[in-house]
TILUM-754086 format. One record per residue (C-alpha): residue number from 1; z, y, x. Coordinates in nm, 2 decimals. Layout:
ATOM,NUM,Z,Y,X $
...
***
This chain:
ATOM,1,4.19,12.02,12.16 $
ATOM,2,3.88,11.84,12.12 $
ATOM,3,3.90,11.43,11.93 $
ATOM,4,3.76,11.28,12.31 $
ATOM,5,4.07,11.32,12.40 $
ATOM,6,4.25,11.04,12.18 $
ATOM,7,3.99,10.82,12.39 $
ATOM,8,4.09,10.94,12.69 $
ATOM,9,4.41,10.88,12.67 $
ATOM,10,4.37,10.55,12.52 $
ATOM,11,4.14,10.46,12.82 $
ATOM,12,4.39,10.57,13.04 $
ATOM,13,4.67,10.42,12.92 $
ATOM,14,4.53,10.08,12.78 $
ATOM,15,4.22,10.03,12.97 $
ATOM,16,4.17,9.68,12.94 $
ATOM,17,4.32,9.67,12.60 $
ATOM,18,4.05,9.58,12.30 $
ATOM,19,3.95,9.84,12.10 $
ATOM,20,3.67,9.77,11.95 $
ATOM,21,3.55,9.40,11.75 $
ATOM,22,3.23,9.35,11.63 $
ATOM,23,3.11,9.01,11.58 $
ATOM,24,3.08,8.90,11.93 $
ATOM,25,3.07,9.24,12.09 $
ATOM,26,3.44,9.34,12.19 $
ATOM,27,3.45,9.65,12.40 $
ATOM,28,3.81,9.77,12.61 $
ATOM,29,3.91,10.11,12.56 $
ATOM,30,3.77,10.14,12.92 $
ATOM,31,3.43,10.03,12.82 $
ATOM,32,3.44,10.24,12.54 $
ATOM,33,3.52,10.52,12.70 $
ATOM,34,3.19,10.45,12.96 $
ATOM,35,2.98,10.39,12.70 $
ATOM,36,3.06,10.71,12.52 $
ATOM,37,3.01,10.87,12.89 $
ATOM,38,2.67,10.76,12.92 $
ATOM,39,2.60,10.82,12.57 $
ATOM,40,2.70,11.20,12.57 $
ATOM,41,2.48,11.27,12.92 $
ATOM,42,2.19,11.13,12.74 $
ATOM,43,2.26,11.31,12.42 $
ATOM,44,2.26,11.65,12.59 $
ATOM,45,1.97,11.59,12.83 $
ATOM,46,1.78,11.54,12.50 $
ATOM,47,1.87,11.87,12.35 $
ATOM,48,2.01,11.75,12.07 $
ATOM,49,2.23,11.99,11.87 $
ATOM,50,2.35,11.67,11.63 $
ATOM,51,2.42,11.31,11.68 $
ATOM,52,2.32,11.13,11.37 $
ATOM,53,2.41,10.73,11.28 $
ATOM,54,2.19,10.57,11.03 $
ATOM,55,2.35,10.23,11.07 $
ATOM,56,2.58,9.97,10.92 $
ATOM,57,2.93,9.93,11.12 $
ATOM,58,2.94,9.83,11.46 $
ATOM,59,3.06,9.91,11.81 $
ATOM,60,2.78,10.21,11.78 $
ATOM,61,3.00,10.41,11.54 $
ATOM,62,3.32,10.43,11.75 $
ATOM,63,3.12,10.50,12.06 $
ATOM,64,2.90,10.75,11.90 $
ATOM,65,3.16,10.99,11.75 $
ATOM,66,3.37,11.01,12.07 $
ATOM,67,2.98,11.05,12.26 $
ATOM,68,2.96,11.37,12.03 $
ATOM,69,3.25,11.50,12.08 $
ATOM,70,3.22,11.48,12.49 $
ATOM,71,2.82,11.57,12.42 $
ATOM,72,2.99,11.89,12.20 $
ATOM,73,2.78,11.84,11.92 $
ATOM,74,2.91,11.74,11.54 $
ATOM,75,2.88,11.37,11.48 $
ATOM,76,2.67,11.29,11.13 $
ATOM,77,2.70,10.95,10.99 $
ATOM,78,2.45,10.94,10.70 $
ATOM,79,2.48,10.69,10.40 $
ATOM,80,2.22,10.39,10.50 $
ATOM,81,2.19,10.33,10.14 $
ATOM,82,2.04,10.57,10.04 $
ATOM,83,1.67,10.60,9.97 $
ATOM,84,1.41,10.72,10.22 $
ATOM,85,1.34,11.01,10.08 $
ATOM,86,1.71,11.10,10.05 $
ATOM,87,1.78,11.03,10.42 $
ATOM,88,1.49,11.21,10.57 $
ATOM,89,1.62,11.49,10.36 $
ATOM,90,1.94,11.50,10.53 $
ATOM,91,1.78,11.43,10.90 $
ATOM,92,1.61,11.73,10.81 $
ATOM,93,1.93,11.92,10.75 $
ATOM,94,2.13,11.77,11.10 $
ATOM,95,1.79,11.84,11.36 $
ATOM,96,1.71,11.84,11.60 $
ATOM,97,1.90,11.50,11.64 $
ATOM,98,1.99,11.23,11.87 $
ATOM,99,1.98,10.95,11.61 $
ATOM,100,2.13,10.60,11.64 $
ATOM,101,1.99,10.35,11.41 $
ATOM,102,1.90,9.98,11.43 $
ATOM,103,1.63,9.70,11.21 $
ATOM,104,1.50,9.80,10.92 $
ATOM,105,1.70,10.11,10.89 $
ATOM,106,1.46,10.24,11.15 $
ATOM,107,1.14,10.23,10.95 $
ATOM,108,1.29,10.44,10.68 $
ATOM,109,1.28,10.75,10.88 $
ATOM,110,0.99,10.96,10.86 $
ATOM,111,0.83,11.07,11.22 $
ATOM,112,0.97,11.40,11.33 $
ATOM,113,0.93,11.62,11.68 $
ATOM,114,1.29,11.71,11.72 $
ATOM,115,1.43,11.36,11.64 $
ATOM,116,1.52,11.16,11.93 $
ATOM,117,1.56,10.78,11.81 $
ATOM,118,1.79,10.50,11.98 $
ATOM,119,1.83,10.16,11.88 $
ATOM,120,2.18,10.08,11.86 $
ATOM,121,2.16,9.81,12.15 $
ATOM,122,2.01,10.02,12.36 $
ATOM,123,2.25,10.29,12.27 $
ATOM,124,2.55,10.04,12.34 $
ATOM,125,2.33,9.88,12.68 $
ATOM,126,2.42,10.16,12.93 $
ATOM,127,2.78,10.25,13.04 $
ATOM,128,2.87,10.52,13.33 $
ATOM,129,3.07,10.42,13.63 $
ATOM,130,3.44,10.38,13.67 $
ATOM,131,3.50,10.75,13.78 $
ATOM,132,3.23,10.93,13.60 $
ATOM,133,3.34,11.23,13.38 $
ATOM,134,3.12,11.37,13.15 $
ATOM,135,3.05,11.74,13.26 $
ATOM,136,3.17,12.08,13.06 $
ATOM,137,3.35,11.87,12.77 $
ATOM,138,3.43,12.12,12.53 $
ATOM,139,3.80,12.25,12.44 $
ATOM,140,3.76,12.50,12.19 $
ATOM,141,3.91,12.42,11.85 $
ATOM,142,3.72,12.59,11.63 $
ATOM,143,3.42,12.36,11.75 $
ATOM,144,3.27,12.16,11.47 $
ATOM,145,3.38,11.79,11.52 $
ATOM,146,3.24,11.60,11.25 $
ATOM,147,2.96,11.69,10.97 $
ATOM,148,2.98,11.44,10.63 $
ATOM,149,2.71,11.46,10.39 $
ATOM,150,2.88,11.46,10.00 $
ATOM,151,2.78,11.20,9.77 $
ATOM,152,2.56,11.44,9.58 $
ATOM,153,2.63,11.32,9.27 $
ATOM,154,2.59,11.62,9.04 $
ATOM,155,2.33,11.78,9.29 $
ATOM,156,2.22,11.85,9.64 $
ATOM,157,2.49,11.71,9.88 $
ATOM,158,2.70,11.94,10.03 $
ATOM,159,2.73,11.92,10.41 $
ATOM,160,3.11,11.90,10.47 $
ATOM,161,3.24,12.06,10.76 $
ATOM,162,3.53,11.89,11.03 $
ATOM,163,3.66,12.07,11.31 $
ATOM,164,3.82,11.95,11.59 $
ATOM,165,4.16,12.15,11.49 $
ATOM,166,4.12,11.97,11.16 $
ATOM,167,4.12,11.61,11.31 $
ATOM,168,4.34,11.64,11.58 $
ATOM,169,4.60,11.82,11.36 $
ATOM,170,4.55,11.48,11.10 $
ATOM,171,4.58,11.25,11.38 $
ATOM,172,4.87,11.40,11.55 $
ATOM,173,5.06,11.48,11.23 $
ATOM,174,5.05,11.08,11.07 $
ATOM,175,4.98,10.89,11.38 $
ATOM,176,5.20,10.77,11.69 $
ATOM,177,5.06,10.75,12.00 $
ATOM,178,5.01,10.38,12.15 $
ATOM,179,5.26,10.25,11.84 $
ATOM,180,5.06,9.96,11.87 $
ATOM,181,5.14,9.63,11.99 $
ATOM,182,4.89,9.48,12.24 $
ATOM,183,4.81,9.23,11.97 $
ATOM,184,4.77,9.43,11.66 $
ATOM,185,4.43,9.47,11.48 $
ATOM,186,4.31,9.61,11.20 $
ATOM,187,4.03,9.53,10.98 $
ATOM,188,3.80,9.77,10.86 $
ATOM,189,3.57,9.76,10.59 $
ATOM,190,3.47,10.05,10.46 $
ATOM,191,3.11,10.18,10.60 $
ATOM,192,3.08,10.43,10.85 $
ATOM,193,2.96,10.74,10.66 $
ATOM,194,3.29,10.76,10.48 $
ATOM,195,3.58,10.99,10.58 $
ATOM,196,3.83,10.67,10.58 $
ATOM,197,3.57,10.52,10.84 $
ATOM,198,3.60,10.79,11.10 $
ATOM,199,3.95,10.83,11.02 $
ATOM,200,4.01,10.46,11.12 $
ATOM,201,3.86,10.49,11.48 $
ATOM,202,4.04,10.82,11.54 $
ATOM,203,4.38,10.70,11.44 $
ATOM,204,4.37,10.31,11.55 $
ATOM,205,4.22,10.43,11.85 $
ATOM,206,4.53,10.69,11.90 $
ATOM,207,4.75,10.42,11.81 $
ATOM,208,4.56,10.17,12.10 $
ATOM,209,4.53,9.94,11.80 $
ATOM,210,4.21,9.70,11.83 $
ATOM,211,3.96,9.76,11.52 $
ATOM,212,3.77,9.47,11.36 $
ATOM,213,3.48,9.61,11.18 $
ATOM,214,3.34,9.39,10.85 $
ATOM,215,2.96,9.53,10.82 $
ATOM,216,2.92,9.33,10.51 $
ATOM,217,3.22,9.29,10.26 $
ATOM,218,3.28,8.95,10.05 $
ATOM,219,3.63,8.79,9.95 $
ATOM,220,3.63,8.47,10.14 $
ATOM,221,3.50,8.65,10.48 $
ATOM,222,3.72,8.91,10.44 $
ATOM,223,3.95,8.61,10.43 $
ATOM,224,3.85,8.40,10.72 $
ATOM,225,3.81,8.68,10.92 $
ATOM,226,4.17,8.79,10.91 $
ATOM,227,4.27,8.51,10.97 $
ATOM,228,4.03,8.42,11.31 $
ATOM,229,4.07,8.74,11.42 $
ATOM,230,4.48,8.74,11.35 $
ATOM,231,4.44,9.05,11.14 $
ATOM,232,4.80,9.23,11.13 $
ATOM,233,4.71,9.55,10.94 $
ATOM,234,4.37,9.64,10.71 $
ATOM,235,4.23,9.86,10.45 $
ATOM,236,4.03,9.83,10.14 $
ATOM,237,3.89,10.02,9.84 $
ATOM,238,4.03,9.91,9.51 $
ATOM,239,3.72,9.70,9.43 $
ATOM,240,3.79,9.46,9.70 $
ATOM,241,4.08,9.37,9.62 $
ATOM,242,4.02,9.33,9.33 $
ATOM,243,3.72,9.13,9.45 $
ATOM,244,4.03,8.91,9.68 $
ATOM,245,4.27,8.88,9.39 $
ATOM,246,3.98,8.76,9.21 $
ATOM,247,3.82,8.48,9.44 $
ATOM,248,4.17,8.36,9.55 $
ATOM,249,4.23,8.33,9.15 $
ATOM,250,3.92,8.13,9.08 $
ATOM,251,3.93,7.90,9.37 $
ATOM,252,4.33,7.84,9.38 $
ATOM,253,4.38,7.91,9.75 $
ATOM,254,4.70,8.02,9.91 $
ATOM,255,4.59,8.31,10.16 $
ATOM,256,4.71,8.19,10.49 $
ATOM,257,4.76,8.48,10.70 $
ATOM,258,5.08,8.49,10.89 $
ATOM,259,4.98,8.77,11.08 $
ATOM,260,4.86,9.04,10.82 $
ATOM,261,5.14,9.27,10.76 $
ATOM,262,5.02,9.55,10.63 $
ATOM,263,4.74,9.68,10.38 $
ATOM,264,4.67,10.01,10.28 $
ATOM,265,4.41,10.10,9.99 $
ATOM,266,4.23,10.41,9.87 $
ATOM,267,3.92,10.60,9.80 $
ATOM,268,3.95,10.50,9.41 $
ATOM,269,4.17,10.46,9.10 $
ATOM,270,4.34,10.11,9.15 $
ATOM,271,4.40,9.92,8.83 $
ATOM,272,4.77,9.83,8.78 $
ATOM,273,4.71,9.44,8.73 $
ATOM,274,4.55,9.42,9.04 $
ATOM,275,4.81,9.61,9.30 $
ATOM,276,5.06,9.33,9.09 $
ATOM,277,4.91,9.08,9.14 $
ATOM,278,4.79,9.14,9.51 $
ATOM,279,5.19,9.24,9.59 $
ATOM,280,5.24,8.83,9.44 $
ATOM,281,4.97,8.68,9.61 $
ATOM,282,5.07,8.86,9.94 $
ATOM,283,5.44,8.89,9.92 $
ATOM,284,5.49,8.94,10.30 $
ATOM,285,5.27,9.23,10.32 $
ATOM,286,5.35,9.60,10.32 $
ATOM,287,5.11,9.77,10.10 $
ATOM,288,5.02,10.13,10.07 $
ATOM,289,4.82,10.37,9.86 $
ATOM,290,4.66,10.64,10.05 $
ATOM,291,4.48,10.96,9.90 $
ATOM,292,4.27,11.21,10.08 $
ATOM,293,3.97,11.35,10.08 $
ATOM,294,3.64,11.44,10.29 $
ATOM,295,3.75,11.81,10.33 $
ATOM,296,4.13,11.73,10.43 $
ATOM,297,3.98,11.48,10.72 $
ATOM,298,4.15,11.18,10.52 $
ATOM,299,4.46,11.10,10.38 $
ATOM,300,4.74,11.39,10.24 $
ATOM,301,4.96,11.17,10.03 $
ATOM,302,5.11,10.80,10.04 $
ATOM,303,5.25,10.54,9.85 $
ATOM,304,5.44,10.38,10.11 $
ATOM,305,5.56,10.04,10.10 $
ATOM,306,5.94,10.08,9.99 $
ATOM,307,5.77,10.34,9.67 $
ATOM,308,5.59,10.00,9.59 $
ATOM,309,5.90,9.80,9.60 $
ATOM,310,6.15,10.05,9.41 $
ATOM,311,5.84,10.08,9.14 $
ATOM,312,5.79,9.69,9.12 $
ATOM,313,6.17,9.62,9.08 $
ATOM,314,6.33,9.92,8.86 $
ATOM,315,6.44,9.96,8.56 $
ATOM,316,6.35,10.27,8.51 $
ATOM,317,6.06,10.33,8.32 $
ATOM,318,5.98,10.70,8.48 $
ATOM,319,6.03,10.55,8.83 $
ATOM,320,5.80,10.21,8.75 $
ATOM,321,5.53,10.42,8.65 $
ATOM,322,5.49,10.57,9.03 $
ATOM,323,5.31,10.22,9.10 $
ATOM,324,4.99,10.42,8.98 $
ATOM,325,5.08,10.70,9.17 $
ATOM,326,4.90,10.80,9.48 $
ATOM,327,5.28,10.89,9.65 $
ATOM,328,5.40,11.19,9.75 $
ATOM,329,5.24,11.42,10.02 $
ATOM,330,5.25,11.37,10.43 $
ATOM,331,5.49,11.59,10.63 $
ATOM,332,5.15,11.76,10.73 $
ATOM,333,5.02,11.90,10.40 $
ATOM,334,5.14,12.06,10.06 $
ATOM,335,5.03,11.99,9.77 $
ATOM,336,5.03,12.20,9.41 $
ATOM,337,4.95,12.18,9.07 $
ATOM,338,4.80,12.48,8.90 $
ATOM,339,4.69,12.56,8.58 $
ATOM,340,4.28,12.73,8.44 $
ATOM,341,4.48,13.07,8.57 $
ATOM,342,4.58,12.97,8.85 $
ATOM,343,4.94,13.00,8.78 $
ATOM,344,5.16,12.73,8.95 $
ATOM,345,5.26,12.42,8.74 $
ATOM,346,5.62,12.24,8.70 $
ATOM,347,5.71,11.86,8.73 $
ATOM,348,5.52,11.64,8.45 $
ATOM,349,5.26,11.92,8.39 $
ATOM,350,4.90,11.83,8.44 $
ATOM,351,4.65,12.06,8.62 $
ATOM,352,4.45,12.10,8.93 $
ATOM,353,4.55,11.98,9.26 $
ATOM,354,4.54,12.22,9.49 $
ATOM,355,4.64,12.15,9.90 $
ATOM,356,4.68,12.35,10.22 $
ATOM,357,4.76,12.26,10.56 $
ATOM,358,4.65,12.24,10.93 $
ATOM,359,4.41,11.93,10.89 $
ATOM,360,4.28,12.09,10.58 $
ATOM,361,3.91,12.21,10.62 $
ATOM,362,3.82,12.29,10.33 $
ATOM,363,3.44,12.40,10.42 $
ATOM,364,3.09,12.36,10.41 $
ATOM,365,2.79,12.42,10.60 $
ATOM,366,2.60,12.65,10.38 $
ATOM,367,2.88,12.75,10.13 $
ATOM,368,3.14,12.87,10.40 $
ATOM,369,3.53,12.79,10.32 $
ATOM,370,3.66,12.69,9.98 $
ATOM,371,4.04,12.83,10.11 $
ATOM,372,4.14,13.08,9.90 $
ATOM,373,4.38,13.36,10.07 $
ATOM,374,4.68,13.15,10.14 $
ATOM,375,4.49,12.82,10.25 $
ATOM,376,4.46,12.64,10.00 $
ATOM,377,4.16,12.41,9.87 $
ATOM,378,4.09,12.31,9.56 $
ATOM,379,4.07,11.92,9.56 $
ATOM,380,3.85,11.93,9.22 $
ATOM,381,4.07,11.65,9.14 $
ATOM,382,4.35,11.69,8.80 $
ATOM,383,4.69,11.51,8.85 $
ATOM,384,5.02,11.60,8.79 $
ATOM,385,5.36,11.59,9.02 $
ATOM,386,5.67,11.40,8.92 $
ATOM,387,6.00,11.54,8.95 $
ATOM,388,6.03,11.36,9.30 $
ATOM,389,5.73,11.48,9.44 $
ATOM,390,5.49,11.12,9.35 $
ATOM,391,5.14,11.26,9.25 $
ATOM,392,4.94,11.12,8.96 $
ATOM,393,4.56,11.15,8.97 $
ATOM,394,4.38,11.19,8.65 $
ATOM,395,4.03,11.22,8.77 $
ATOM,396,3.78,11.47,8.86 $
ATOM,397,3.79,11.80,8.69 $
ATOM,398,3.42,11.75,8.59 $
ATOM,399,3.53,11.42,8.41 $
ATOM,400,3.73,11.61,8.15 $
ATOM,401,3.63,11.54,7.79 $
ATOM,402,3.61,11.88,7.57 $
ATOM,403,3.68,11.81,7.21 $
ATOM,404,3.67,12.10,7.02 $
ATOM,405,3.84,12.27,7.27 $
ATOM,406,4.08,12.06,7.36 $
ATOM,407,4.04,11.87,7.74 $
ATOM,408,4.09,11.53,7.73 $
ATOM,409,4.22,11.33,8.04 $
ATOM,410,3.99,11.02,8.09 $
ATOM,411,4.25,10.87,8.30 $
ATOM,412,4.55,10.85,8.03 $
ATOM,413,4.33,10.68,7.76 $
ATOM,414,4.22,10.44,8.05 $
ATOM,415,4.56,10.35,8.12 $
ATOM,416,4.64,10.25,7.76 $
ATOM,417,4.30,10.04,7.73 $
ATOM,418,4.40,9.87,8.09 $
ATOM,419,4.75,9.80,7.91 $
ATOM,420,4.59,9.56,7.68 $
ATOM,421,4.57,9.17,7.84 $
ATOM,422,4.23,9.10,7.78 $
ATOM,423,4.10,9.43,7.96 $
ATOM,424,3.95,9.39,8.32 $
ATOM,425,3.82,9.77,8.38 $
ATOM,426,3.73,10.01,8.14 $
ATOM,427,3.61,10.33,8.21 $
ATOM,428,3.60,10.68,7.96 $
ATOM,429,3.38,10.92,7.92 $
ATOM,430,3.24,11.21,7.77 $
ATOM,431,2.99,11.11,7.44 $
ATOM,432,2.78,11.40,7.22 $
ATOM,433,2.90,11.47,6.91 $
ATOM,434,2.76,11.72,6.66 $
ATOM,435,3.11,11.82,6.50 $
ATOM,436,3.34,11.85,6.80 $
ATOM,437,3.08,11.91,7.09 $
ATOM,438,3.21,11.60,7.30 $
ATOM,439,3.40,11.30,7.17 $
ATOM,440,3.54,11.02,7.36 $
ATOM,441,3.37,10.73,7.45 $
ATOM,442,3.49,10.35,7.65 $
ATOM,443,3.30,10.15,7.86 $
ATOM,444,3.53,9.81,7.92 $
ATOM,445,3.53,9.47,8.10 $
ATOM,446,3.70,9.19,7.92 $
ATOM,447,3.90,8.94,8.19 $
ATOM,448,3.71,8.63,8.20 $
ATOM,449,3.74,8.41,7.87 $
ATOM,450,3.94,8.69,7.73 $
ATOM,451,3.83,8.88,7.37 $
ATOM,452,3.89,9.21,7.26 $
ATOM,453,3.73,9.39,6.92 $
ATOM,454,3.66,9.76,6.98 $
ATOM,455,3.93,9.79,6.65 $
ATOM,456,4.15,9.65,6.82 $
ATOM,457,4.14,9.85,7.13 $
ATOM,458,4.09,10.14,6.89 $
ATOM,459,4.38,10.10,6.76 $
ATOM,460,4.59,10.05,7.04 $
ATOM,461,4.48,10.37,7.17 $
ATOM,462,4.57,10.53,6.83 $
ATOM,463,4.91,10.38,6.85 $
ATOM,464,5.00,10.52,7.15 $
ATOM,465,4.81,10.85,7.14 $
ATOM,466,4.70,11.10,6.92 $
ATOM,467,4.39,11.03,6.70 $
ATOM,468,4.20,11.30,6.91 $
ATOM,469,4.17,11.03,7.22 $
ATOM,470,4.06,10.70,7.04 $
ATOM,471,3.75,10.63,7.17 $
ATOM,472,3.45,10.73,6.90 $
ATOM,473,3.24,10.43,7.10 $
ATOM,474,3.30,10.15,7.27 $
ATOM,475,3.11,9.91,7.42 $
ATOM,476,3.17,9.56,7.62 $
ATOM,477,3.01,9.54,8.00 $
ATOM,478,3.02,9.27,8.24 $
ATOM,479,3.06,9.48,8.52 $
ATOM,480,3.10,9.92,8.55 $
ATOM,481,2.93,10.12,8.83 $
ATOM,482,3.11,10.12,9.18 $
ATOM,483,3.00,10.28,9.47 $
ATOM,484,3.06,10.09,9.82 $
ATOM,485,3.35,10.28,9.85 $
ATOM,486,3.53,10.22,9.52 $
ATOM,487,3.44,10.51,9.33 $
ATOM,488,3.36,10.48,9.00 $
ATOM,489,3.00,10.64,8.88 $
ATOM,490,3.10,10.76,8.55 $
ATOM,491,2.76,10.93,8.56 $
ATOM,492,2.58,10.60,8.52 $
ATOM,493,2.84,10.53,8.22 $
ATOM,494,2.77,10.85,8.05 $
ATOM,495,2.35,10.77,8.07 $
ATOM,496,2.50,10.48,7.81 $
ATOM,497,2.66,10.73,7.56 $
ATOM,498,2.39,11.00,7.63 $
ATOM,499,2.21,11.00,7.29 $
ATOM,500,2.44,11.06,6.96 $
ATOM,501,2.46,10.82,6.67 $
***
């Protein structure tokens, strides 16, 4: 089944519905569904073997990925924040292209005979009459769908690889069709290069759910634009939240938004304090936790709203703790824990995190698929599985700290550190040392007016752990490294440790 069809049967259904909220632009599922029509005859009278956004979010990036998908060609959002260099080095790797793009963006692309370039008003201008149907749409689906670019961070990004069987098997699997009231919208922030940004046009636009698209995030229009836009459901990264709990903290304000009734967050480690204090600030809200990954096309486990509210009120101190939990898996995936040998770990037992299922691709462009013989793909990611099933994330396996052998979880001296009042964010690394080969190293950010003494968080880590993970250095920041999608770049906090005492 190819992903034009959740459009189709949106546009069907809820033609006149909105689907789409940009600023002043909002486009009906029926005018989306025309625009995408034109867009996919234009894309394949241009020969185009990808369709390529270089933009911020807008109306262009819902109408370009179903335009693919009629066009039969993968859809490649690439990071518009990257440098010129780096994006003319993946427009070389996703050409000959039909590329969307817009402003300044435009002059960043380097002139090219198998690049066909459309400014994004022109690409949203034309729209294809009431009964036009885009010829030959493709139905197999093995067809690739969707084609994400890795961040790249430890080298050369890896072209990840979406087929249509992947989504629609996501979509189907977590996702009701036209569950959506007629007045429901959520708001989207996160950019459209990211897994959770196509992810959120597929399913809201399955669900008939309008989508308000933010192109530029900041607390207070966040704010406003809930509430003008009567926002009922909405997802962030953990840094802007954060970035909300903190503005409505310094200026005092009650958030007045009857309508918002659900948030759901992911794509980073969220600090404890700040999913509290949200759950006060916004006590009418459902909130959610939602992992996933490029490779599974999105999310494979949830912290649902009632695990928030059995964490927040138990007694219990195992159950409590699921509040940092990323919640247990969706009916539509499995998930394991295995160990360096690949032998499968118990409850409590911290190893590799391993997942199979339908909407689990699990490939790349170049490097073929990661499956191993009984499907599954290793996530790269360490966590552990309580006895109920709630998964705990401890980091990337690359983040481990070796100390004379011994791997070190960033994650669980973090936590400790994070325990401590005056601690904003902190953030451990990996640090040269002569004797052990690595040692442990902190990077924190004190809570405004607060103070801290590295001894004094030393020894709070000492008092709860073994001496092994008190951090050797530590040193104060106003602010760590986040991506525009919440991730941490613990690279960037290593360059500080890089050189030994």
């Amino acid at each position: 089944m190819n992903i034009s069809t959740i459009l189709d049967m949106a546009a069907e259904a809820f033609g006149e519905r909105v689907g789409v909220v940009c600023g002043e632009t909002r486009l009906s599922y029926a005018e989306l569904r025309a625009t995408a029509y034109a867009a996919a005859e234009r894309i394949k009278a241009s020969g185009a073997a990808y369709v390529v956004l270089l933009d911020v979010s807008s109306p262009a990036a819902s109408v370009a990925v179903f335009a693919a998908a009629y066009a039969g060609v993968p859809y490649v959002p690439i990071n518009y924040r990257l440098t010129a260099d780096e994006i003319n080095a993946l427009v070389e790797r996703a050409s000959p292209a039909y590329l969307i793009t817009s402003g300044e963006l435009r002059d960043k692309l380097a002139p090219r005979d198998d690049l066909t370039v459309v400014d994004r008003a022109d690409f949203l201008a034309a729209r294809a009459g009431e009964d036009a149907v885009p010829t030959e749409v493709g139905d197999d689906p093995r067809a690739v769908a969707v084609q994400l670019f890795t961040s790249g961070t430890t080298g050369k990004p890896k072209a990840a690889i979406l087929r249509h069987e992947n989504l629609m098997s996501y979509i189907v699997g977590t996702v009701e069709f036209a569950a959506a009231d007629e007045d429901d919208a959520i708001l989207v922030t996160v950019p459209p290069y990211h897994i959770a940004g196509i992810s959120s046009v597929l399913s809201s636009t399955y669900a008939c759910r309008r989508v308000v698209q933010m192109p530029n995030f900041d607390a207070a229009g966040w704010l406003r634009l809930c509430r003008d836009e009567n926002v009922t459901n909405a997802f962030l990264v953990p840094t802007m939240l954060a970035r909300i709990v903190e503005h409505l903290a310094a200026t005092g304000e009650t958030p007045e938004l009857p309508r918002l009734r659900a948030l759901a967050y992911g794509g980073g480690k969220m600090p404890l304090s700040v999913i509290q204090q949200a759950v006060r600030l916004f006590p009418n809200v459902d909130f959610t936790n939602a992992y996933g990954l490029t490779e599974t096309s999105s999310t494979i486990a949830v912290l649902g709203p009632d695990d928030h509210r059995a964490a927040l009120q138990s007694d219990d101190p195992y159950v409590q703790k699921r509040l940092a939990s990323v919640g247990r898996a969706t009916g539509a995936v499995e998930i394991q824990i295995r160990d360096e040998d690949d032998g499968v770990l118990g409850p409590d037992q911290a190893g590799y995190v391993f997942v199979r299922g339908p909407q689990v691709s699990g490939e790349y462009k170049q490097q073929g698929s990661q499956l191993d013989a009984d499907g599954w793909f290793p996530t790269r990611d360490r966590g552990w599985l309580d006895r109920d099933g709630y998964l705990f994330l401890e980091g990337r396996a690359d983040d481990v700290i070796v100390r004379g052998g011994e791997n070190i979880s960033p994650g669980e001296i973090e936590d400790v550190l994070l325990s401590h009042p005056a601690v904003a964010d902190v953030a451990c690394v990996a640090m040269p040392d002569e004797q052990w080969g690595e040692a442990v190293a902190a990077a924190v950010v004190l809570k405004d007016g607060a103070q801290a003494s590295a001894d004094e968080l030393q020894a709070l880590v000492k008092g709860q752990l073994r001496s092994s993970r008190v951090p050797q250095s530590i040193v104060f920041k106003d602010a760590l490294p986040y991506n525009e999608t919440g991730k941490l770049l613990r690279r960037l906090v290593r360059q500080e440790f890089a050189t030994p005492d």
